[in-house]
Structures are given as structure tokens and as C-alpha cells.
N, C-alpha and C positions, 0 to 999 in steps of 0.2 A: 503493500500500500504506500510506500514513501515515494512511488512515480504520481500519485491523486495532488499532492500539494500543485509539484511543478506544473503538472498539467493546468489546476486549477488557475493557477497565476498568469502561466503562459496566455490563458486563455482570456482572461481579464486586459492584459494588456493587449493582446488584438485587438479587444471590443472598444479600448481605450484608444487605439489607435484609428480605427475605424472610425472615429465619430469624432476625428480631429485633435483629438489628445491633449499635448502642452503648446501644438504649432497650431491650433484652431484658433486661438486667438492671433494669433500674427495673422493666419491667412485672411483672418474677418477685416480685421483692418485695414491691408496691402486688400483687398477688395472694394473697399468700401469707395463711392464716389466723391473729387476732388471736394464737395462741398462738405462734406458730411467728416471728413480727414481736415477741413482747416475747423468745424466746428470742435471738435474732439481738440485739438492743440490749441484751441482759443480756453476752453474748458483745462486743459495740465498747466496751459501758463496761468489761467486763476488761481487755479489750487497752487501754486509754487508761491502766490503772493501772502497765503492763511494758512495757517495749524490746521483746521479743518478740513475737512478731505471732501465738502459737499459747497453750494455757492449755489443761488437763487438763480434764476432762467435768466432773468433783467441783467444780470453784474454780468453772464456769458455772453449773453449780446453784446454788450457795451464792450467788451473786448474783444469779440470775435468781430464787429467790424471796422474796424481798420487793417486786422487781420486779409479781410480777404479783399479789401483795396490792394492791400502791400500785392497779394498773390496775383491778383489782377481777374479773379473774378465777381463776377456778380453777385455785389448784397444781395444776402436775402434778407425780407421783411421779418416783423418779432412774428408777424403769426409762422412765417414758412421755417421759420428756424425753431418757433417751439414745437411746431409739426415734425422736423428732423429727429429734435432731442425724444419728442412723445413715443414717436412710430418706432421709427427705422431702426436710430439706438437703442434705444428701449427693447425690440424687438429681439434683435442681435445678442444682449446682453451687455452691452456695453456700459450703458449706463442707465439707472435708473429716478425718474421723475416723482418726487412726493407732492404729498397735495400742499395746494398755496396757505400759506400762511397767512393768517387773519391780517387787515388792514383797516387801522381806522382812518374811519374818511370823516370831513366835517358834515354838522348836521346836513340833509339837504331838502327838512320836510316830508321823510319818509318817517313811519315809527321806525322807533328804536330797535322794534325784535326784527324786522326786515334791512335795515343798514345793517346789523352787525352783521350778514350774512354775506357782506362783499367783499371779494378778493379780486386780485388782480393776477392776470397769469406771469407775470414776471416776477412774482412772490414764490412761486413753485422752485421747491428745491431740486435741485440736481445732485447726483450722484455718482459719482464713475466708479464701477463694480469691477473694473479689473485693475492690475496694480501700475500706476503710472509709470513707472519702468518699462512696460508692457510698450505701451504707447510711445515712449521716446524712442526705445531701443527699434522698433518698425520704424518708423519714420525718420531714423537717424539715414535711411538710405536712399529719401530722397529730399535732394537739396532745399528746396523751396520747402517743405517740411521742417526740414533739421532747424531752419533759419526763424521762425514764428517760434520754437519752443524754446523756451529760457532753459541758461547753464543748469546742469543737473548740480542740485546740491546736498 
């Protein structure tokens, strides 16, 4: 019976390898379309500026576009970019969207128990679920990439 382990393992790691393994996250990313790779590096250069490893939808914006002027594509709008972050990453696994975060807004002549119920989708947190390492070390290999993401520290 001491050939049952080997096997047992053997066969695990096929299944692990099969379904993408430890290089499924590389090839997700070296996949991923040019906009969706500058929103991702606008997202590690936030987190490189906070202890916190998560940052609201609004702050990713506000950094990823200048970002993708420098890259010389096309802004996209806060909706089409929180649609990137909701869907596609999300999707993938790459990163995950919490719900928005209460905002108080001034009276505006609504009652009170109907204001307190307004958020703003730029209040939604963000989250990258794989380890930013991940992300620099793929995109170290293409220039225009390498150059948006701040020194590794």
C-alpha cells in the first residue's frame, strides 16, 4: 500500500495543474485586455501609497486616469471602469468589490430613514485577492506596464 500515497498526490497535482495551478494567475493577467492591465497597476500603485491592502472605487479612478493618458489609451468613464472592476475582475478572481460605504449627504428634504440609504458607487471598496507580487512580477515584462507601477518596496 505505500505506492496509494504517491499515486494519491501524483494525482492531485495533475488536477492542480490542469486547472492552471500556481501559473493560472500569471496567464489570467498576461490575458487580460490592455485596459483592464492599466486598471489592475493603477489599483498596486494605490495600495503601494497605504498599509491597507483595499482602497474605494473613487481613489482607483482618480489614479488610474492619468495612468492610461501616460499609456495613450482611452479613458474610460467611472461607470465603465467600475463595470471593469464589478464584472470582468471580479469575475476572474482578481479582485474583489465590497458594498459602498455609507455617505452622509446634506439634508435634501427627503426623510431621514430614506437619505440615510444613499451611497455613492465610488465609496465601494476594492480589493485585490491575489498577492501584488503577482501583478508586478507579470507585468515586469512588458514595458509600458513595468513603467505605471511604482518601485517595489
Amino acid at each position: 500500500m505505500p505506492s496509494r500515497p504517491k499515486t494519491f498526490i501524483a494525482e492531485i497535482v495533475r488536477i492542480f495543474d490542469s486547472r492552471g495551478g500556481v501559473s493560472g494567475v500569471r496567464r489570467t493577467l498576461e490575458n487580460l485586455p490592455i485596459q483592464q492591465q492599466v486598471v489592475l497597476c493603477s489599483f498596486v500603485r494605490k495600495l503601494s501609497d497605504q498599509k491597507r491592502k483595499e482602497a474605494t472605487l473613487g481613489s482607483v479612478y482618480d489614479e488610474y486616469q492619468p495612468m492610461s493618458l501616460r499609456v495613450g489609451t482611452s479613458s474610460l468613464t467611472f461607470g465603465e471602469f467600475s463595470n471593469i472592476c464589478n464584472s470582468s475582475l471580479s469575475q476572474t478572481g482578481l479582485v474583489e468589490v465590497a458594498e459602498a460605504k455609507l455617505v452622509r449627504r446634506k439634508p435634501t428634504g427627503r426623510s431621514p430613514r430614506r437619505q440615510s440609504s444613499l451611497t455613492s458607487p465610488r465609496t465601494k471598496v476594492l480589493r485585490l485577492c491575489v498577492a501584488e507580487a503577482d501583478v508586478r512580477e507579470c507585468f515586469q515584462a512588458r514595458r509600458l506596464l513595468r513603467d505605471l507601477l511604482p518601485s517595489a518596496s
